[in-house]
TORKOL-4160 file (C-alpha; in steps of 0.2 Angstrom, whole numbers, padded with zeros to 4 digits, m for minus):
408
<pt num="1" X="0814" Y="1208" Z="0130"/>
<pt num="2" X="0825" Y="1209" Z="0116"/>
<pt num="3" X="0816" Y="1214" Z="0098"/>
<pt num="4" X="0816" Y="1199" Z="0090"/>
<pt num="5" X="0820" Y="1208" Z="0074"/>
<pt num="6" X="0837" Y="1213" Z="0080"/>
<pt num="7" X="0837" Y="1196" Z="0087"/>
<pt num="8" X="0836" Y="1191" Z="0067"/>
<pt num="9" X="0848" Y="1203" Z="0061"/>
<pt num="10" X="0862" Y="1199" Z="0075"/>
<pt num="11" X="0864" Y="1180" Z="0073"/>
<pt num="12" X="0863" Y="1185" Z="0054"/>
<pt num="13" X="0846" Y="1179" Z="0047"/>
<pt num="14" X="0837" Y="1193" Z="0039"/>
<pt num="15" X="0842" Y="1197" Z="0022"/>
<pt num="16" X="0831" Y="1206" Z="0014"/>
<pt num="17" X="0814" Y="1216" Z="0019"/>
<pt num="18" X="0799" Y="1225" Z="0012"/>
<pt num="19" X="0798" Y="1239" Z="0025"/>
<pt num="20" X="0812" Y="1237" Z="0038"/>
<pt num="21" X="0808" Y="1251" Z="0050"/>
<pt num="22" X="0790" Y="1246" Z="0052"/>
<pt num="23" X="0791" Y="1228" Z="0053"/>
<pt num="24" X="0803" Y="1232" Z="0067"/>
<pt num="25" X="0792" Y="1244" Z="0077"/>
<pt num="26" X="0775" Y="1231" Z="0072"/>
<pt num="27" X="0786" Y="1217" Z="0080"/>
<pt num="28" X="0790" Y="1225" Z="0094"/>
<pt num="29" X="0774" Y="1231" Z="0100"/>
<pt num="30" X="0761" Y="1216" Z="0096"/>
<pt num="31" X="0759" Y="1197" Z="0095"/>
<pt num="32" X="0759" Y="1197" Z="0076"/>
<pt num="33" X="0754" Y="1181" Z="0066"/>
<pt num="34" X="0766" Y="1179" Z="0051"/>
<pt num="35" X="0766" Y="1165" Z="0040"/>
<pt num="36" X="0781" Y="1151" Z="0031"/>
<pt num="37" X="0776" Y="1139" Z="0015"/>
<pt num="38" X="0784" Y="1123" Z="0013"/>
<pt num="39" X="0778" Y="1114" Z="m0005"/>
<pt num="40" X="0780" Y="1096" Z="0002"/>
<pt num="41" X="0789" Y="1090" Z="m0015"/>
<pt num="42" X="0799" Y="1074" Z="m0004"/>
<pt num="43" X="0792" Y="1065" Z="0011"/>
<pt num="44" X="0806" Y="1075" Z="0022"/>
<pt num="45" X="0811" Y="1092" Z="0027"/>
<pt num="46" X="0831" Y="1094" Z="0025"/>
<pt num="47" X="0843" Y="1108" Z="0032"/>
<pt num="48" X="0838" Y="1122" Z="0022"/>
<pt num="49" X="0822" Y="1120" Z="0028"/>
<pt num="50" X="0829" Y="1120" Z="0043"/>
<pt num="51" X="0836" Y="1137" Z="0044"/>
<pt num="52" X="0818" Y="1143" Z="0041"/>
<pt num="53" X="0811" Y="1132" Z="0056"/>
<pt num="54" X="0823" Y="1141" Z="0067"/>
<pt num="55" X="0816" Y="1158" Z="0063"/>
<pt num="56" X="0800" Y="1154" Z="0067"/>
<pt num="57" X="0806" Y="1146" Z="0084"/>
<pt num="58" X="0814" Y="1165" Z="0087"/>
<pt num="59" X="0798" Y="1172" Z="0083"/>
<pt num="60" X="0788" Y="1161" Z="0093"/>
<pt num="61" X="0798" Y="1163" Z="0109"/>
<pt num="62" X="0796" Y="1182" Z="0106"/>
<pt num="63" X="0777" Y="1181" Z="0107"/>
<pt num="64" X="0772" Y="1181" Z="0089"/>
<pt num="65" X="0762" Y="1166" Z="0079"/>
<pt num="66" X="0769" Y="1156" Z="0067"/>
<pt num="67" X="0757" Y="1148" Z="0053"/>
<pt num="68" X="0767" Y="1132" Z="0044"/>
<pt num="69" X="0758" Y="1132" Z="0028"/>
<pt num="70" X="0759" Y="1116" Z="0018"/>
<pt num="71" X="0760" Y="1119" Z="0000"/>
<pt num="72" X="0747" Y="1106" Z="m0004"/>
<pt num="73" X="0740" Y="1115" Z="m0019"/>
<pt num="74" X="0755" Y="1124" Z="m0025"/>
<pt num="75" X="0765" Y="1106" Z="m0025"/>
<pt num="76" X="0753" Y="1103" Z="m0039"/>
<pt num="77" X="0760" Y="1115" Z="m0048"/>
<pt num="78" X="0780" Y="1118" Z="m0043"/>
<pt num="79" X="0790" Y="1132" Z="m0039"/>
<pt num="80" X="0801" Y="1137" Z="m0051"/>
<pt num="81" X="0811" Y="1148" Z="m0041"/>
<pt num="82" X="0831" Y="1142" Z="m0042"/>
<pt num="83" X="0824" Y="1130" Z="m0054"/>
<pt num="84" X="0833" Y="1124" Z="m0071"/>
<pt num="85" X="0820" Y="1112" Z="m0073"/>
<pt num="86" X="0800" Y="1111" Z="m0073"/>
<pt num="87" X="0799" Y="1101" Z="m0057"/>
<pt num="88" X="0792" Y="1083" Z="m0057"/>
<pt num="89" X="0775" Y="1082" Z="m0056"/>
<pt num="90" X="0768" Y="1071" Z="m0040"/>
<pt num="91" X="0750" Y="1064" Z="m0037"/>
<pt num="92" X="0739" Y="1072" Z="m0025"/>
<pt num="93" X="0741" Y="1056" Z="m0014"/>
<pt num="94" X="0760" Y="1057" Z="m0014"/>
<pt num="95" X="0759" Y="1077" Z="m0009"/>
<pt num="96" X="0746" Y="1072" Z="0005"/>
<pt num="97" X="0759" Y="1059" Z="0012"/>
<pt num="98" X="0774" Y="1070" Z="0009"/>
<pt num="99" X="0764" Y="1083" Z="0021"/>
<pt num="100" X="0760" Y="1072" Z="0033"/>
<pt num="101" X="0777" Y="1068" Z="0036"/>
<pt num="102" X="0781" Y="1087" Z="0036"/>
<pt num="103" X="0769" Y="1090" Z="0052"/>
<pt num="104" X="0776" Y="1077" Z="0061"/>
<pt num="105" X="0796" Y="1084" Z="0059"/>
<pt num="106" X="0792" Y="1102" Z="0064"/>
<pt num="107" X="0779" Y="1097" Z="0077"/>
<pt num="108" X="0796" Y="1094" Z="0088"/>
<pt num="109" X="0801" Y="1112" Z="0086"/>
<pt num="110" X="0787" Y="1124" Z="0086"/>
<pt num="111" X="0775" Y="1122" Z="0099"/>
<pt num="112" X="0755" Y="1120" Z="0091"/>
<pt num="113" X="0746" Y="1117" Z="0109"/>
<pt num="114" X="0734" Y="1131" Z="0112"/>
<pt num="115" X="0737" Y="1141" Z="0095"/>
<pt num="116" X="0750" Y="1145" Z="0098"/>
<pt num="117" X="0754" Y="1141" Z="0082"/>
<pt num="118" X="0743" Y="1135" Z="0067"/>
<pt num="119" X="0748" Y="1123" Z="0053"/>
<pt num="120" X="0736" Y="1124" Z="0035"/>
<pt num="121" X="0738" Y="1115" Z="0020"/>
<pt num="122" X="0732" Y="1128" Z="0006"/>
<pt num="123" X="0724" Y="1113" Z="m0005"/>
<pt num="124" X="0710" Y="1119" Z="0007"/>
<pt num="125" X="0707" Y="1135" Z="m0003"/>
<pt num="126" X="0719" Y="1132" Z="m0019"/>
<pt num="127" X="0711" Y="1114" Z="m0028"/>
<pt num="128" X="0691" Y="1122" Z="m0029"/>
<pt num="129" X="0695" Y="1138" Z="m0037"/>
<pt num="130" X="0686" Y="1141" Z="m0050"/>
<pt num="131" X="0694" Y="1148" Z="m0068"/>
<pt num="132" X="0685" Y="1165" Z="m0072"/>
<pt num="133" X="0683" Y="1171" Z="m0057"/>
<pt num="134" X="0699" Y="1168" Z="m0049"/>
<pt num="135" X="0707" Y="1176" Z="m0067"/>
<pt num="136" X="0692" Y="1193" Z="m0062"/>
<pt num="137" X="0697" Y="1195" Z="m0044"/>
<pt num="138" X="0714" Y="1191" Z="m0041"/>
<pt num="139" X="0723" Y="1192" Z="m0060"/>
<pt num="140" X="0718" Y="1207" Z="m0064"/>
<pt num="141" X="0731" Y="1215" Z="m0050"/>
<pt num="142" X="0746" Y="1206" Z="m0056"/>
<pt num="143" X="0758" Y="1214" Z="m0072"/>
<pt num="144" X="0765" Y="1202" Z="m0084"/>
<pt num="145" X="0778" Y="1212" Z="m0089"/>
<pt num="146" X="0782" Y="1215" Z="m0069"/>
<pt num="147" X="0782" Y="1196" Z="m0069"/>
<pt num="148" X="0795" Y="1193" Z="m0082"/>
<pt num="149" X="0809" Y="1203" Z="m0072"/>
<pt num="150" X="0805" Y="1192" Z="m0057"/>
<pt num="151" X="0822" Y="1181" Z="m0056"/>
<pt num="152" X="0811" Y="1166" Z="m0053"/>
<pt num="153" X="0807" Y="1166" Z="m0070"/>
<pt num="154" X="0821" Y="1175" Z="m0078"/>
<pt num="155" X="0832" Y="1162" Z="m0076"/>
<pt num="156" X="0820" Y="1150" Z="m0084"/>
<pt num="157" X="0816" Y="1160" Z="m0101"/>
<pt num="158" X="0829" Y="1154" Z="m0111"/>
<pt num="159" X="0826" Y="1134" Z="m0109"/>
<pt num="160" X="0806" Y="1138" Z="m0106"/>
<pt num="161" X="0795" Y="1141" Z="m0094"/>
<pt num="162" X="0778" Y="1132" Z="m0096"/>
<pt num="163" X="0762" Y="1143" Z="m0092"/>
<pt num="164" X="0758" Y="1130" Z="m0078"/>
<pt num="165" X="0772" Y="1137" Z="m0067"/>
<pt num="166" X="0771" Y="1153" Z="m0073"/>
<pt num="167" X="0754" Y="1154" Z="m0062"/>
<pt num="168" X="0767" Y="1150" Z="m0047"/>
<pt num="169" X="0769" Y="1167" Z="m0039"/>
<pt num="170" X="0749" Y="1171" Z="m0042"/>
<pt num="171" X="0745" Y="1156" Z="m0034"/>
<pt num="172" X="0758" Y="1161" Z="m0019"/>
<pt num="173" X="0752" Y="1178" Z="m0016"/>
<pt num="174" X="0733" Y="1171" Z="m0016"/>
<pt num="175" X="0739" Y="1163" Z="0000"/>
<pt num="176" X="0747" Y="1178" Z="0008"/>
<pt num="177" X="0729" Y="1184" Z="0005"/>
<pt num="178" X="0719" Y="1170" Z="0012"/>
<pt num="179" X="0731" Y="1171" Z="0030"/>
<pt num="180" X="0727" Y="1188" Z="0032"/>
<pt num="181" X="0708" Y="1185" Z="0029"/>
<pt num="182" X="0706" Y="1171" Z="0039"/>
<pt num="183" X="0719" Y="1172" Z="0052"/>
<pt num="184" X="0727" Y="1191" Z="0051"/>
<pt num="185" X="0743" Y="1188" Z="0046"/>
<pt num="186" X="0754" Y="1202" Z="0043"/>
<pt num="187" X="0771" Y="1196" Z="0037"/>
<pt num="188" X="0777" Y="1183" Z="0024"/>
<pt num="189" X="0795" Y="1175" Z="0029"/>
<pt num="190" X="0804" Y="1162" Z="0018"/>
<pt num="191" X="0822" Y="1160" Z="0007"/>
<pt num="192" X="0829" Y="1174" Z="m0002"/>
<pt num="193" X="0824" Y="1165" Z="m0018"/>
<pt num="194" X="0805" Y="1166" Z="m0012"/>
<pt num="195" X="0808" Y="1187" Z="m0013"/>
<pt num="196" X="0798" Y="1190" Z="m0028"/>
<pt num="197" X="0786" Y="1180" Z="m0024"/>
<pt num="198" X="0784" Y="1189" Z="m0007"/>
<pt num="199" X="0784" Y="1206" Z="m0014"/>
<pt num="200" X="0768" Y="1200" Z="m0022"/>
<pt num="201" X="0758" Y="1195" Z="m0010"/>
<pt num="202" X="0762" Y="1210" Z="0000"/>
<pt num="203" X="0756" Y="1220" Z="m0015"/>
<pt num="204" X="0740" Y="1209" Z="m0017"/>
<pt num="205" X="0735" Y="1212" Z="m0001"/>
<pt num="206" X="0737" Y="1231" Z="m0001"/>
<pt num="207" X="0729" Y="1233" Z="m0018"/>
<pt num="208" X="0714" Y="1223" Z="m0012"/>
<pt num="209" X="0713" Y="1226" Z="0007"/>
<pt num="210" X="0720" Y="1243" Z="0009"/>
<pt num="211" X="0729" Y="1237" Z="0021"/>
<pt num="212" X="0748" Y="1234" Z="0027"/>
<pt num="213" X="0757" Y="1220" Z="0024"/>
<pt num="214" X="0774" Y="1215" Z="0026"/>
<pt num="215" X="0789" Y="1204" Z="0019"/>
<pt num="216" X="0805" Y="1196" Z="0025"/>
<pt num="217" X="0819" Y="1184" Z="0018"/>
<pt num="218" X="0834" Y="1172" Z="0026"/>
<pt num="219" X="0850" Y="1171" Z="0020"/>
<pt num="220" X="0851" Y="1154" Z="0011"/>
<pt num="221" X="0863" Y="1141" Z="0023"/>
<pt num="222" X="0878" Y="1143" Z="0012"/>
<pt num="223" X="0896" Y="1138" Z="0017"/>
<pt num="224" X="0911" Y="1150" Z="0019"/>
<pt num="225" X="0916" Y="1149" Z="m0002"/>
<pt num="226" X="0894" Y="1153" Z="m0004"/>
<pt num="227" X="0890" Y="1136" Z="m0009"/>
<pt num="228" X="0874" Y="1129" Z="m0002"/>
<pt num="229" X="0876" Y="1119" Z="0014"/>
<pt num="230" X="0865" Y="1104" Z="0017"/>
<pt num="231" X="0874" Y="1091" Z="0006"/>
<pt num="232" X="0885" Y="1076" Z="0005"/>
<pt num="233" X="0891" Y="1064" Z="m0009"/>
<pt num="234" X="0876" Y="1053" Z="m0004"/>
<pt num="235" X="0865" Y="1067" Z="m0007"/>
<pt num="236" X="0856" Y="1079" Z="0004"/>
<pt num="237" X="0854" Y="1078" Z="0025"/>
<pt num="238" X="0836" Y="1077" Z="0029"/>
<pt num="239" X="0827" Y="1078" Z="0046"/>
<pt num="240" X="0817" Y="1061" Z="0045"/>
<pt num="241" X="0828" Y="1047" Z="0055"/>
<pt num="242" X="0825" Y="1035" Z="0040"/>
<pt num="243" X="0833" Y="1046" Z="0028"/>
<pt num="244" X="0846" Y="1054" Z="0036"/>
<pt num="245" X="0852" Y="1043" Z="0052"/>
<pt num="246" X="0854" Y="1053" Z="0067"/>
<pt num="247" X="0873" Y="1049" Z="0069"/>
<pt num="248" X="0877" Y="1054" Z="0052"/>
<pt num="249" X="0867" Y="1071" Z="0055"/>
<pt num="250" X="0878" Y="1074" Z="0070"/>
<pt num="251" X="0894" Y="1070" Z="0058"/>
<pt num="252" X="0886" Y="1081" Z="0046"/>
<pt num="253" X="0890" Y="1097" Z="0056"/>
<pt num="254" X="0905" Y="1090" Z="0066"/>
<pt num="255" X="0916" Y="1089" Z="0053"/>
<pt num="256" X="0910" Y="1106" Z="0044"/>
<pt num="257" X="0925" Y="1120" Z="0039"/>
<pt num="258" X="0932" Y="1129" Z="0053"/>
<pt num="259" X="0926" Y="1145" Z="0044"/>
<pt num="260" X="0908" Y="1139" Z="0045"/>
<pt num="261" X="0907" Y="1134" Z="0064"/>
<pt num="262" X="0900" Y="1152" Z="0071"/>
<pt num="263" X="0889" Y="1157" Z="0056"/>
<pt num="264" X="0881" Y="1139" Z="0060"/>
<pt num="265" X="0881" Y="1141" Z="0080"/>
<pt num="266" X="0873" Y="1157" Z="0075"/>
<pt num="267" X="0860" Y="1150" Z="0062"/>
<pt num="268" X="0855" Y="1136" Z="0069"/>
<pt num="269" X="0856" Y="1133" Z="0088"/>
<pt num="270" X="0850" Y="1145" Z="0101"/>
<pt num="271" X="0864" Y="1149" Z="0112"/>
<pt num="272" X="0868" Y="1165" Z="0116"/>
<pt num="273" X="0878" Y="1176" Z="0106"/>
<pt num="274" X="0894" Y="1178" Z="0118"/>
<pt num="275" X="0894" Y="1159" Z="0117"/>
<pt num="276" X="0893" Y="1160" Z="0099"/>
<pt num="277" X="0907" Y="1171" Z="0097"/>
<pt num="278" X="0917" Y="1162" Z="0108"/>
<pt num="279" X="0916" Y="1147" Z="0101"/>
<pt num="280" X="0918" Y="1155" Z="0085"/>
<pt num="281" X="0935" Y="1164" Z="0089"/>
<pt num="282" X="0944" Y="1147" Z="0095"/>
<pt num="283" X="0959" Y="1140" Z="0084"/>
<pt num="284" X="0969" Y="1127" Z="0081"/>
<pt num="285" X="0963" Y="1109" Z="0089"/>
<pt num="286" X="0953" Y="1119" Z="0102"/>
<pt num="287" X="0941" Y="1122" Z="0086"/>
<pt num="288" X="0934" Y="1105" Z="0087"/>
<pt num="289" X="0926" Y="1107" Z="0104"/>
<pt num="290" X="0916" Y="1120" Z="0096"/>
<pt num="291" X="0911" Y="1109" Z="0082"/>
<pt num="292" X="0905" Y="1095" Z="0095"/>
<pt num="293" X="0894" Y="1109" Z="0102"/>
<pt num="294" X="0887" Y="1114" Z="0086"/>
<pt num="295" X="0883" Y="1095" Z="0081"/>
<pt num="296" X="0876" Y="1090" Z="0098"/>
<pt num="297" X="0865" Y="1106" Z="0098"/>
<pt num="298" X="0859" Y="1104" Z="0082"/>
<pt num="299" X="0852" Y="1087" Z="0084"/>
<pt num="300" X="0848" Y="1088" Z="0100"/>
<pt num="301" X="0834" Y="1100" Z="0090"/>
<pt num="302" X="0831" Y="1089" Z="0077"/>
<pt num="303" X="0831" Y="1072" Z="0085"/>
<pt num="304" X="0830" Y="1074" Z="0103"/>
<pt num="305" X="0843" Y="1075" Z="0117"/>
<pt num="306" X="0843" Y="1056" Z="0119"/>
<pt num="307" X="0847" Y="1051" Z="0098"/>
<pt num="308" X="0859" Y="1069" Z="0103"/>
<pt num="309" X="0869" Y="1059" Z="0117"/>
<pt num="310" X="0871" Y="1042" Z="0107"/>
<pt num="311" X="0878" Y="1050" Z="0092"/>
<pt num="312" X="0891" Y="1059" Z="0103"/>
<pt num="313" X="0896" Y="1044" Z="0111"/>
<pt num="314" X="0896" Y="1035" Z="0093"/>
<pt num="315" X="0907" Y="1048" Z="0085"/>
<pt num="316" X="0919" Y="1047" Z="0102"/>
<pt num="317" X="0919" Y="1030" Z="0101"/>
<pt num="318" X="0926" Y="1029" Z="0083"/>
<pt num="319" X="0939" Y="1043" Z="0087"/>
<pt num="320" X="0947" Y="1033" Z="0103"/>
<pt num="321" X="0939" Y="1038" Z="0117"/>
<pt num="322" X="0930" Y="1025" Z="0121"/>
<pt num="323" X="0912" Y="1026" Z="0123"/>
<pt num="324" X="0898" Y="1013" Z="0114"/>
<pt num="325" X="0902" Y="1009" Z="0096"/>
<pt num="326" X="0883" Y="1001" Z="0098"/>
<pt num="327" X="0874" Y="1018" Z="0093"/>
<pt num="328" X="0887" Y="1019" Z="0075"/>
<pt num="329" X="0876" Y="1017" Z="0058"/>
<pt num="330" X="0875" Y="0996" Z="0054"/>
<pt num="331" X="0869" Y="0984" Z="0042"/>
<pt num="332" X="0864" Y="0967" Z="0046"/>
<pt num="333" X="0869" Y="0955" Z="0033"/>
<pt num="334" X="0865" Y="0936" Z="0036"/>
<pt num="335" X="0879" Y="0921" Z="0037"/>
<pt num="336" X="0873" Y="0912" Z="0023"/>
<pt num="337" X="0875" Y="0929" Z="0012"/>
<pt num="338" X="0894" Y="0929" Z="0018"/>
<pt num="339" X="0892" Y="0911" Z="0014"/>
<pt num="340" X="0910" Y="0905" Z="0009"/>
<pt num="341" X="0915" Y="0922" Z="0006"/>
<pt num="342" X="0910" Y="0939" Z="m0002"/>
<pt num="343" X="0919" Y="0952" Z="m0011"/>
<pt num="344" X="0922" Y="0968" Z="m0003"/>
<pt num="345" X="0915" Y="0978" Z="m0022"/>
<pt num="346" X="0900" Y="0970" Z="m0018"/>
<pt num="347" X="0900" Y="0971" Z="0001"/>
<pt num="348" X="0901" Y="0989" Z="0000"/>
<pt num="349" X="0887" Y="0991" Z="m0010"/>
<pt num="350" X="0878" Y="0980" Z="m0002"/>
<pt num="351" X="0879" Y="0991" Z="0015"/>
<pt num="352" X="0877" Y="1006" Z="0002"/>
<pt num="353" X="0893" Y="1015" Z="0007"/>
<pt num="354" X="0897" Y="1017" Z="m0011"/>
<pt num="355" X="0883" Y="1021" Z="m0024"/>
<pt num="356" X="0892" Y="1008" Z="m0038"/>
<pt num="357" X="0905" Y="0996" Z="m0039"/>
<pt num="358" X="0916" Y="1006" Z="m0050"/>
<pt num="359" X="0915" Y="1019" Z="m0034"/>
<pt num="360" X="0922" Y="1005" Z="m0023"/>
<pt num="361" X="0935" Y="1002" Z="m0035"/>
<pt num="362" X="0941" Y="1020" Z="m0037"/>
<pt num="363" X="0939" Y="1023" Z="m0018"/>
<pt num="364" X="0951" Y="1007" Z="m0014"/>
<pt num="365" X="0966" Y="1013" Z="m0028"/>
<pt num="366" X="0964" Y="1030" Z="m0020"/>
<pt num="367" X="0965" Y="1024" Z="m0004"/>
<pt num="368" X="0951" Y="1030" Z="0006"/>
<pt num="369" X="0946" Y="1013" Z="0012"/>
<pt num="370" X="0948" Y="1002" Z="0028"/>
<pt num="371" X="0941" Y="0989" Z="0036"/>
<pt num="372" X="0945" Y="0983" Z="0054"/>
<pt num="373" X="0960" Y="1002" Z="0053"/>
<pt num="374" X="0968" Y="0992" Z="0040"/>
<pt num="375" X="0969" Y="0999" Z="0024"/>
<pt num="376" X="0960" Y="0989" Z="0007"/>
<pt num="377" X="0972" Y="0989" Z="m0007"/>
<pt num="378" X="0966" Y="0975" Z="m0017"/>
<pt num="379" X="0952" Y="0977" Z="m0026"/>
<pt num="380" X="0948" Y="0957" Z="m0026"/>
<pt num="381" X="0949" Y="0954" Z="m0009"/>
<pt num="382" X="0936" Y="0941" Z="m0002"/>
<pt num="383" X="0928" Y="0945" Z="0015"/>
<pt num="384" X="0924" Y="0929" Z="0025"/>
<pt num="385" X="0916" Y="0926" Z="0041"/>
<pt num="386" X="0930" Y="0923" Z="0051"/>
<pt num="387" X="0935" Y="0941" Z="0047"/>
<pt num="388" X="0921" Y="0947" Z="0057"/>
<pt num="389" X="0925" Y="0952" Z="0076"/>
<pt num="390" X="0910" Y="0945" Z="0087"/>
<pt num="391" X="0902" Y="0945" Z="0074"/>
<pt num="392" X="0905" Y="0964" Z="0069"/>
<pt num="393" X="0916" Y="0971" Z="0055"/>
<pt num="394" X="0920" Y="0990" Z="0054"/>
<pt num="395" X="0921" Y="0999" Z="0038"/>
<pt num="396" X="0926" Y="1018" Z="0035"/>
<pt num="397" X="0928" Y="1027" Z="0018"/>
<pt num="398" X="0940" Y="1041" Z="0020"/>
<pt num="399" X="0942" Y="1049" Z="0035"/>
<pt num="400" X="0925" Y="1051" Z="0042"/>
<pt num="401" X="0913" Y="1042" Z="0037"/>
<pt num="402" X="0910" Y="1024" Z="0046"/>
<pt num="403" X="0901" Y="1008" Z="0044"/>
<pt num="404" X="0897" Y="0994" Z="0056"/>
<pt num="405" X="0891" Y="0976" Z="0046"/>
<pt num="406" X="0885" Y="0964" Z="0059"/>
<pt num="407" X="0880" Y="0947" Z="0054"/>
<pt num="408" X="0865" Y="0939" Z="0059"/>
């Protein structure tokens, strides 16, 4: 079998490592338990996290162990990697749900029967430490002047970092030391933004172990002009259902650049490389059957095959091929709300395809709204029941983004 590490390197993860030759020669000779932290700030994981999901997957079909640690304790404090802002600060009741909701998205991507991969909360060793002798054992290895060139903080110097977050990158390499006590991991993986963070822990270890440890980052999911992928107007694409629907995740990825289509069959899908670069090196229309690709594999990883195939047919359906327009995303709205007649600024707020009503407006002058394919141009108009088709009324904003409102 193939190195997994060339694996990484070849569909373009890795970016940067502590000890590249040996963290290819340990991964190819032993099972090796390595370890990912997620601080569960929101009750969903989205895209970039993602990306990290999918290297764990390429580790765990080459034989090695994957520990998902949830940040429960480190949430408490915030990360201030990337950061302009201290982060907002959430109860320990919130953080508990938010990681609850984490276990149940990745648990369709990494497989957990039989060890094969272990999930930990570091609450479990983070929230009872005690002051002094935490500051003894484990502070007297870190350099505050090292610290201070670290980029995660750099960047926050000028509008203040508070001395709660600056605890953030001891706190992280505490945990690198607590895997490899308790479960013998080896090697730290996250986001290039986590890199200082990661050096440290492999330096704890060493300085308090005597023994080798061992970094590695991602590239961040960024798009062909390097801004970061993962967001729309609405706000950012998330794995849970409820927050992101399943249809508008597969549009997501359909419609993404032509430039980006092989990085993201590369990144996040498993297909084989020669596919990839197949895809990848098709032009003109022929293009868009690599992009229904990309969006069908992507979901099908995230949602399921089935939620994979009823977004297909939806996004077929709305571009004349004529499959069910039943699996499109909908609101119900009930008759009595229509009553004698509703306006569409208000409609369309109500279905939440704009954010304000001074949105809809602009979107209607500009001319990026139709309902029924027949473009809005007065910004008064008044939607009445008998405008409805069975009961169904199709709105899309732009080009791409459609709305069904069915009254009930």
């Amino acid at each position: 079998m193939k190195n997994v590490f060339d694996v990484l390197v070849e569909r373009g993860y890795i970016k940067q490592t502590t000890h590249e030759d040996e963290i290819r020669e340990l991964l190819g000779k032993e099972s090796v338990t390595f370890y990912t932290g997620y601080d569960p700030t929101a009750d969903s994981l989205h895209v970039g996290h993602f990306l990290q999901v999918m290297v764990m997957a390429h580790m765990q079909k080459a034989g090695h162990r994957p520990i998902f640690l949830i940040g429960g304790g480190t949430t408490m404090v915030g990360d201030p990697s990337g950061k302009t802002d201290m982060r907002k600060m959430l109860t320990r009741e919130q953080i508990e749900y938010n990681g609850e909701c984490f276990k149940k998205q990745v648990s369709n991507m990494l497989d957990f029967s039989e060890g094969k991969a272990i999930m930990v909360n570091n609450a479990d060793w983070l929230m009872n430490l005690e002051y002094i002798p935490f500051l003894r054992e484990i502070g007297k290895h870190f350099s505050v002047n090292r610290m201070l060139t670290a980029e995660c903080y750099k960047a926050r110097m000028e509008k203040g970092l508070s001395f709660l977050e600056f605890n953030y990158m001891i706190m992280q390499s505490y945990d690198f030391l607590q895997l490899h006590e308790r479960y013998g991991c080896k090697l730290q993986l996250g986001g290039d933004d986590q890199w200082s963070n990661i050096i440290s822990g492999v330096d704890l270890i060493r300085r308090i172990k005597g023994e080798p440890a061992y970094g590695m980052t991602f590239t961040l999911l960024t798009n062909s002009q390097g801004k970061k992928m993962g967001k729309t107007e609405a706000g950012a694409i998330w794995l849970d259902p409820k927050k992101t629907s399943p249809y508008d995740f597969y549009q997501y990825w359909r419609n993404v650049d032509d430039a980006d289509v092989e990085k993201c069959l590369s990144l996040l899908t498993f297909l084989p490389m020669e596919e990839v670069r197949r895809l990848g090196a098709l032009e003109g229309s022929e293009i868009n059957k690599a992009k229904e690709i990309l969006a069908f594999e992507v979901t099908k990883l995230v949602h399921g095959e089935e939620e994979a195939q009823k977004a297909q047919q939806a996004a077929r359906a709305l571009f004349g091929k004529g499959a069910n327009m039943e699996n499109i995303p909908f609101t119900e709205i009930s008759k009595l709300e229509i009553g004698e007649g509703i306006d569409v600024l208000s409609l369309l707020t109500r279905i939440n395809i704009v954010s304000s009503r001074g949105e809809g407006r602009r979107l209607i002058q500009q001319n990026g709204l139709s309902i029924e394919n027949e473009k809005v141009k007065d910004i008064n108009l008044i939607i009445k029941e008998e405008d409805f088709k069975d009961g169904k009324l199709l709105v899309r904003k732009g080009k791409k983004v459609y709305h069904q409102v069915r009254l009930v």
